[in-house]
C-alpha positions as a Python dict, from the first residue, in 0.01 Angstrom:
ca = {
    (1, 'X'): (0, 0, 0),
    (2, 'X'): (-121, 311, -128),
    (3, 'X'): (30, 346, -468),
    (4, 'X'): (-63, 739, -558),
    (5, 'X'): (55, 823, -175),
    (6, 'X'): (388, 644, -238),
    (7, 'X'): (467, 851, -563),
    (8, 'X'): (357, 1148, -442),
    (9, 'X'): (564, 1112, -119),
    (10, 'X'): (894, 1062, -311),
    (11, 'X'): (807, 1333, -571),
    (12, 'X'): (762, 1585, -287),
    (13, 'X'): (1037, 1494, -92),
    (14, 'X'): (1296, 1453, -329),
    (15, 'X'): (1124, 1783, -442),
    (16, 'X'): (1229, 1959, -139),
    (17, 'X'): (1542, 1854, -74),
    (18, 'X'): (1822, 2193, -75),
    (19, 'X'): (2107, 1967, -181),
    (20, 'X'): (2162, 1691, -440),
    (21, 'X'): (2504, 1493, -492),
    (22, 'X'): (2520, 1196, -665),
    (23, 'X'): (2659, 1035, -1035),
    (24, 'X'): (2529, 946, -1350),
    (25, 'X'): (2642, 616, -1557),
    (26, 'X'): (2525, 600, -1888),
    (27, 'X'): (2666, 298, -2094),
    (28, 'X'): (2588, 123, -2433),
    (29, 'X'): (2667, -195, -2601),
    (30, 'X'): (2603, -272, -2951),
    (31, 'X'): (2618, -635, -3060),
    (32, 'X'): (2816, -689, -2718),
    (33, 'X'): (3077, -480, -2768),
    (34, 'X'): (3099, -127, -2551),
    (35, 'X'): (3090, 194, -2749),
    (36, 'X'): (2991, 471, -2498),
    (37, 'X'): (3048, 475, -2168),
    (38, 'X'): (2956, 851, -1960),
    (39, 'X'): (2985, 919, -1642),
    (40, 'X'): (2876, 1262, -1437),
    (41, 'X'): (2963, 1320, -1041),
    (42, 'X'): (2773, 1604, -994),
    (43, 'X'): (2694, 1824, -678),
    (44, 'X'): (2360, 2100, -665),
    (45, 'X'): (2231, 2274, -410),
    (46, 'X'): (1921, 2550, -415),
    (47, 'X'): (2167, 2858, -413),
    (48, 'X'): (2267, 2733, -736),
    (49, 'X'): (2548, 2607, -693),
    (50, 'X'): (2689, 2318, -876),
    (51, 'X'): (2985, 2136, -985),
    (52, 'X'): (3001, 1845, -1245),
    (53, 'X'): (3299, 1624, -1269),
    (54, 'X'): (3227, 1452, -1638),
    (55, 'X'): (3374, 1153, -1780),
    (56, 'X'): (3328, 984, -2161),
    (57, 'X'): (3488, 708, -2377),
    (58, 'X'): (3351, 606, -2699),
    (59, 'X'): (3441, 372, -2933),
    (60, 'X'): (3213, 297, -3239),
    (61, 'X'): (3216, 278, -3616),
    (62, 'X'): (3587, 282, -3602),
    (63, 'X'): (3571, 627, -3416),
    (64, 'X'): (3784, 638, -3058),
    (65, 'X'): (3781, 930, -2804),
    (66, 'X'): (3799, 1022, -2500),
    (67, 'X'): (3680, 1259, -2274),
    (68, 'X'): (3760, 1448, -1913),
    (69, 'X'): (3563, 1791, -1746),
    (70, 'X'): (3539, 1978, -1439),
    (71, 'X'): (3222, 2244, -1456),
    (72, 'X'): (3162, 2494, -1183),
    (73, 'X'): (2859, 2740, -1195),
    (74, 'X'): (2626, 2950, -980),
    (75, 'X'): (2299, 2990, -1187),
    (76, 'X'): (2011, 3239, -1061),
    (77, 'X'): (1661, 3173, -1062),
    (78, 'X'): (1481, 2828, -1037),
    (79, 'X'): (1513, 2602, -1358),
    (80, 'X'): (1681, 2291, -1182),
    (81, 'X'): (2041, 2207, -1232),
    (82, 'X'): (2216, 2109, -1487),
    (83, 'X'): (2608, 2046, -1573),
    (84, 'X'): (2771, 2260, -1871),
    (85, 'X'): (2816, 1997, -2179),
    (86, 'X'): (2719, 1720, -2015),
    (87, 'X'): (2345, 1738, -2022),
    (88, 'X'): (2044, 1951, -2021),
    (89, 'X'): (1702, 2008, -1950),
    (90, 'X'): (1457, 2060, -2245),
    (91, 'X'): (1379, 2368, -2308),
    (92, 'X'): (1037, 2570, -2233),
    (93, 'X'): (874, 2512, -2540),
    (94, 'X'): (956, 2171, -2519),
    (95, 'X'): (783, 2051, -2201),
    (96, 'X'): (449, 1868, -2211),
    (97, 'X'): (196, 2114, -2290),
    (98, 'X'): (351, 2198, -2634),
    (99, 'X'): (518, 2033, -2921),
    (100, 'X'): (764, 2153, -3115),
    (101, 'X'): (714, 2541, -3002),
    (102, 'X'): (310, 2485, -3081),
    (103, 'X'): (93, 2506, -2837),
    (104, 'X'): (-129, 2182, -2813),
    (105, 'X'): (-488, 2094, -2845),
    (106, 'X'): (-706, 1925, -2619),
    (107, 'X'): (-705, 1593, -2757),
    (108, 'X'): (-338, 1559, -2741),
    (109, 'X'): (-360, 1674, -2381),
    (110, 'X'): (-597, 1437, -2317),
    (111, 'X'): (-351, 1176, -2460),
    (112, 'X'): (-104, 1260, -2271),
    (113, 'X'): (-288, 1219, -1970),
    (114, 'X'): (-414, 901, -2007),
    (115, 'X'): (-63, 815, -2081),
    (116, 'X'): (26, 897, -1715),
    (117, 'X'): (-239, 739, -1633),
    (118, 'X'): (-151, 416, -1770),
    (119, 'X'): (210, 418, -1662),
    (120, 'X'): (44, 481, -1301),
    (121, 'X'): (-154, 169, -1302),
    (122, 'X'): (137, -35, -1488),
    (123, 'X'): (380, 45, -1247),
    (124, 'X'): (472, -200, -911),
    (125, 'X'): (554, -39, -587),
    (126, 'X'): (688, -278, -315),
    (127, 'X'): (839, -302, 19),
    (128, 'X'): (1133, -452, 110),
    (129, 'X'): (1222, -391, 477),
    (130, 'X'): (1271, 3, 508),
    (131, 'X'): (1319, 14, 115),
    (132, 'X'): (1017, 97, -147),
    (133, 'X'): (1126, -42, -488),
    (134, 'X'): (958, 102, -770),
    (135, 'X'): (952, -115, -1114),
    (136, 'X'): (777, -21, -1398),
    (137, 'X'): (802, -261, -1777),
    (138, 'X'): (741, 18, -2095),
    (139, 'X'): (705, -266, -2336),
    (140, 'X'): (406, -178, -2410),
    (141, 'X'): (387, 164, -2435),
    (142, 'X'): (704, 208, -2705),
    (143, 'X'): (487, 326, -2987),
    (144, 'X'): (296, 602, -2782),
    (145, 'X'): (690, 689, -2611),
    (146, 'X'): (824, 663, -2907),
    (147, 'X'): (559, 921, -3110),
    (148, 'X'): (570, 1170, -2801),
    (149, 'X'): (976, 1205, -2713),
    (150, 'X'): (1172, 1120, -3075),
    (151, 'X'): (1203, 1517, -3113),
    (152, 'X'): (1298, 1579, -2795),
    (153, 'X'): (1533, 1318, -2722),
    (154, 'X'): (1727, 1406, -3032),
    (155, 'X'): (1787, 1769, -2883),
    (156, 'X'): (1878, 1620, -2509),
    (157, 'X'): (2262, 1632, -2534),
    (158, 'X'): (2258, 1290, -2263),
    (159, 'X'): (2162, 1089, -2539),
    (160, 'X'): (2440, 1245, -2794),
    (161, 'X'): (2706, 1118, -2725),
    (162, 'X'): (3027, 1357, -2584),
    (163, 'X'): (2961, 1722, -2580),
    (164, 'X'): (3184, 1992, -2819),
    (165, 'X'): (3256, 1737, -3107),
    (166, 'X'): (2961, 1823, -3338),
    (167, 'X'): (3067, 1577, -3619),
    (168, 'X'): (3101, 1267, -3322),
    (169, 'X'): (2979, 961, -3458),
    (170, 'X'): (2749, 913, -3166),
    (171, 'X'): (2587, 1223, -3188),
    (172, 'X'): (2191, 1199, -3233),
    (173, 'X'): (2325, 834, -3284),
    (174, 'X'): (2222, 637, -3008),
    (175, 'X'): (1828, 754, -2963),
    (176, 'X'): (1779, 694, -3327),
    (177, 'X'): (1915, 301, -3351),
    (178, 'X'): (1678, 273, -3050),
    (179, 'X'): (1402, 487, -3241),
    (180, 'X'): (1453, 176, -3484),
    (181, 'X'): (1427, -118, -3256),
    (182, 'X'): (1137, -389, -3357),
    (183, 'X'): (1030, -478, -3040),
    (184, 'X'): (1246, -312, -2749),
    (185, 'X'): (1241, -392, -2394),
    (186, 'X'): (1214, -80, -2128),
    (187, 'X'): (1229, -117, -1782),
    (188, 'X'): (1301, 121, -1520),
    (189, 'X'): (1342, 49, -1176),
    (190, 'X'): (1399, 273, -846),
    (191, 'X'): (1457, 254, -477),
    (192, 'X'): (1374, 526, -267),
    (193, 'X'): (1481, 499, 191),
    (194, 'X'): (1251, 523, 466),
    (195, 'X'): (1281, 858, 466),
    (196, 'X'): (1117, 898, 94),
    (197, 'X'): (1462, 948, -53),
    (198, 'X'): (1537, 836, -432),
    (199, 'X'): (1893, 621, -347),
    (200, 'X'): (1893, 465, -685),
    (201, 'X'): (1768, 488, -1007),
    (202, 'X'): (1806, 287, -1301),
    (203, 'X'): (1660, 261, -1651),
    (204, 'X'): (1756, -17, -1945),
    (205, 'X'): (1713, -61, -2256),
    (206, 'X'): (1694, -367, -2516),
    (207, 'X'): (1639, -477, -2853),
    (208, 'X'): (1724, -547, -3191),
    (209, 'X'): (1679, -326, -3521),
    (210, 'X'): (1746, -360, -3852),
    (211, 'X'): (2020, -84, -4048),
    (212, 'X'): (2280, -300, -4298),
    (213, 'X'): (2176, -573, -4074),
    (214, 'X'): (2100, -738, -3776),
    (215, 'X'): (2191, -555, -3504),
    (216, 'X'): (2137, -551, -3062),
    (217, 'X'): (2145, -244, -2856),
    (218, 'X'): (2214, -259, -2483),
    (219, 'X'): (2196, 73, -2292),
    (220, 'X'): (2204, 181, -1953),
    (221, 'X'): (2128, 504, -1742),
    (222, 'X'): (2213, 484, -1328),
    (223, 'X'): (2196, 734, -1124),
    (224, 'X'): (2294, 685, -748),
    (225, 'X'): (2208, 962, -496),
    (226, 'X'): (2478, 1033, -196),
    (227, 'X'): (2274, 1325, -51),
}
């Protein structure tokens, strides 16, 4: 199978595509015990449309909550969709091509590139019937990951915790326990139809860090397309 042709024809389709429904299940387990679980049924279509039904229970550090939304927008012009409080996109200045608002040089570009390069020939594309199942083990890239997205995972509000409670205990949280994992396991995994459609797609993390102890993080992001 041609691996480059496979990516390209999901990308593209999925891509095109006018509508998008689906939900997101984000969920997190430290030393085996639950303490976030998020969930967002959300609806998009190109018009702009979208609707985001949003879900969140937390329980950490002694810290309880719990949280219920219903989001309905039109938004003009073509940056993607997103859902009001529940997560966003990063922002301009933030995508690859610069750092931090700075614009960067070619060597870091370069980096970058052989980074995708590298996930590319690391990842596993097989068929299973009239299913492609993607699979792809970061393990070895968490350094290089780690380095390139710890700023801009600490601004992406999907990774802190629920939304409107700026003194949460999860906030910013989460992405920095894993920041301080030894040696943590990544694996992501997705199924796309005969048609080139993304039905499923799922990405885990493991490990164990050190903060006052000993500690394992477990956490989860699903997302299941409907249309």
């Amino acid at each position: 199978m041609n691996k480059i042709k496979a990516v390209y024809d999901v990308v593209k389709t999925m891509k095109d595509k006018t509508s998008r429904e689906g939900i997101l299940q984000v969920k997190v387990e430290q030393d085996g015990q639950q303490v976030w679980n998020f969930s967002n049924e959300f609806q998009h279509n190109d018009d702009g449309k979208t609707k985001c039904k949003l879900k969140s229970e937390w329980n950490v550090d002694g810290n309880e909550g719990r949280h219920e939304s219903t989001t309905e927008f039109t938004r003009n012009g073509h940056e993607g969709f997103g859902c009001h409080r529940g997560f966003r996109h990063f922002r301009h200045h933030e995508r690859f091509g610069h750092e931090h608002g700075k614009q960067r040089g070619f060597k870091s570009r370069a980096e970058g590139f052989l980074f995708l390069l590298r996930m590319l020939n690391e990842l596993k594309v097989e068929e299973q019937g009239e299913k492609l199942l993607f699979s792809l083990d970061l393990g070895e890239e968490v350094k290089q990951i780690r380095d390139r997205m710890q700023g801009k995972f600490e601004q992406n509000m999907m990774f802190q915790g629920p939304p409107h409670h700026h003194h949460h205990p999860l906030k910013g949280k989460l992405m920095k326990e894993i920041m301080l994992m030894d040696k943590p396991q990544i694996l992501i995994n997705m199924v796309a139809n005969k048609d080139k459609e993304v039905e499923k797609a799922v990405i885990t993390i493991q490990g164990k860090y050190e903060k006052d102890g000993v500690h394992e993080l477990k956490a989860s992001a699903e997302i299941n397309f409907t249309n």
